[in-house]
C-alpha positions as CSV (number, residue, x, y, z in Angstrom):
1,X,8.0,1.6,5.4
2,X,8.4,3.0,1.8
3,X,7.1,5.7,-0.2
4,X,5.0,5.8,-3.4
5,X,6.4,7.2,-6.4
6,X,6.9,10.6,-7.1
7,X,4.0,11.5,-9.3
8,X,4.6,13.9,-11.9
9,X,2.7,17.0,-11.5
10,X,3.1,20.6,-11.5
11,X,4.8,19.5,-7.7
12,X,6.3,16.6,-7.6
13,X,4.9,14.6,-4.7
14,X,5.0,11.5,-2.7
15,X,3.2,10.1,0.2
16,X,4.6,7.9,3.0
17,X,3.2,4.1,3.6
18,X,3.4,2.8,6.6
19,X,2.6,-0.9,6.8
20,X,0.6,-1.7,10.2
21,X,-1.0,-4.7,11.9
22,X,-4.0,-3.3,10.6
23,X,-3.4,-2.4,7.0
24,X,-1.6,0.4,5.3
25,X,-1.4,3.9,6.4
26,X,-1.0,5.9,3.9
27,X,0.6,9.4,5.1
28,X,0.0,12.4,2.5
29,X,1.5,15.8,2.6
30,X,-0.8,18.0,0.0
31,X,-1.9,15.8,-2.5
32,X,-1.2,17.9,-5.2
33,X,-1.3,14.8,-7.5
34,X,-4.7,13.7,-6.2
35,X,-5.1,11.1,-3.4
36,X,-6.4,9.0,-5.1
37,X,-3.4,8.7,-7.6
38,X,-1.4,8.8,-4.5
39,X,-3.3,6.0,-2.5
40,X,-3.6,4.1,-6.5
41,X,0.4,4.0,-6.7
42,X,0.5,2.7,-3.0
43,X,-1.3,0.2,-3.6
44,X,-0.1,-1.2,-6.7
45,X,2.8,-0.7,-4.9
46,X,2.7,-2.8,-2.2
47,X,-0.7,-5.0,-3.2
48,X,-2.3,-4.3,0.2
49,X,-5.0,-2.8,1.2
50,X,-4.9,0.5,2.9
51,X,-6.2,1.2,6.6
52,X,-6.2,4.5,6.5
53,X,-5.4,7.6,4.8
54,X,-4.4,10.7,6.3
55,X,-3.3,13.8,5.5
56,X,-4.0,17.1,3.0
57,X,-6.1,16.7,0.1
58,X,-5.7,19.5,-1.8
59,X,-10.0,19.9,-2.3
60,X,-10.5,23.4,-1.4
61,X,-11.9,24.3,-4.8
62,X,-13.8,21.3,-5.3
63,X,-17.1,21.2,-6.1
64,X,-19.9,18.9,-3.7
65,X,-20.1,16.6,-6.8
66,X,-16.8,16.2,-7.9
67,X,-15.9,15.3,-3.6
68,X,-18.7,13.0,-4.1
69,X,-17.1,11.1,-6.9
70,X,-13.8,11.2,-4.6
71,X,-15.5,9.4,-1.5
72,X,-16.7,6.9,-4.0
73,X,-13.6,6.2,-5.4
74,X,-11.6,5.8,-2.3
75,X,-14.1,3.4,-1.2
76,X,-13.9,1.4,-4.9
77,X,-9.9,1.8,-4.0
78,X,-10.9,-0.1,-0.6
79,X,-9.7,2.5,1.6
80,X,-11.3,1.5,4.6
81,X,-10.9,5.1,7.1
82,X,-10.1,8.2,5.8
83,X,-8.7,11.1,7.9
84,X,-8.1,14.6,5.6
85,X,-6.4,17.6,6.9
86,X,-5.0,20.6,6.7
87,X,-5.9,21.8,3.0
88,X,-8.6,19.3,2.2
89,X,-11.5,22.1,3.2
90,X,-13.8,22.0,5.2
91,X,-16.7,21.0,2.4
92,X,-14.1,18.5,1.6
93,X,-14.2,17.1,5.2
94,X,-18.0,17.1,5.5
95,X,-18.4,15.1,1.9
96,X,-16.0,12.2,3.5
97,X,-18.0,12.6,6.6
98,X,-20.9,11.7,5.5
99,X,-19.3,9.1,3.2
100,X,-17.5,7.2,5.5
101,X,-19.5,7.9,8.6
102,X,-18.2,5.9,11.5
103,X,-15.0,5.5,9.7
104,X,-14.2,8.8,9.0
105,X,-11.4,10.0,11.6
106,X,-11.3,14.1,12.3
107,X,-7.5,14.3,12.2
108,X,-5.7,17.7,12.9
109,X,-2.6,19.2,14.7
110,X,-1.8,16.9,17.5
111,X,-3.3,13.8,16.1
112,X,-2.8,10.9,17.5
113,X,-3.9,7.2,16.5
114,X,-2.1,3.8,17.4
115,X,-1.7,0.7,15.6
């Protein structure tokens, strides 16, 4: 278990990785510094690959385009199931449906997942 670094924003963040059987799992709070600098520092990190990310997102005033670009760069990243939350939004959470389709997990209050 570790953390990635804290990323210099306007609120200092960090996101949990978890390293599983299956890859890493890569545990956000808000992702205030984007998750995709978040799951970028894990990464280079650890030089895995990451299973699954899970958490906030921090998209509710994205636009359908710029969530677009977002599903496409987690997938470049190699992010193989994704799993936002909380304050992702819901547009947020339809764009990564549709992007990840089978591997898109709906995550929530009481999630649970095994590894």
């Amino acid at each position: 278990m570790a953390t990635t670094r804290v990323l210099d924003t306007n609120s200092d963040e960090q996101a949990l990785i978890i390293n599983t059987e299956n890859g890493l799992l890569l545990v956000t709070g808000c992702s205030h510094p984007g998750v995709e600098n978040l799951a970028r520092d894990a990464l280079n990190l650890t030089g895995g690959e990451i299973y699954l990310a899970v958490g906030g997102y921090h998209l509710r005033g994205a636009t359908r385009a710029q969530l677009d670009d977002l599903v496409e760069e987690m997938k470049e990243l190699g992010v193989e199931k994704i799993a936002p939350t909380h304050c992702s939004g819901d547009l947020a959470r339809l764009a990564f449906s549709e992007g990840y389709g089978d591997d898109y997990v709906e995550a929530g209050v009481g999630f649970r997942m095994d590894f």
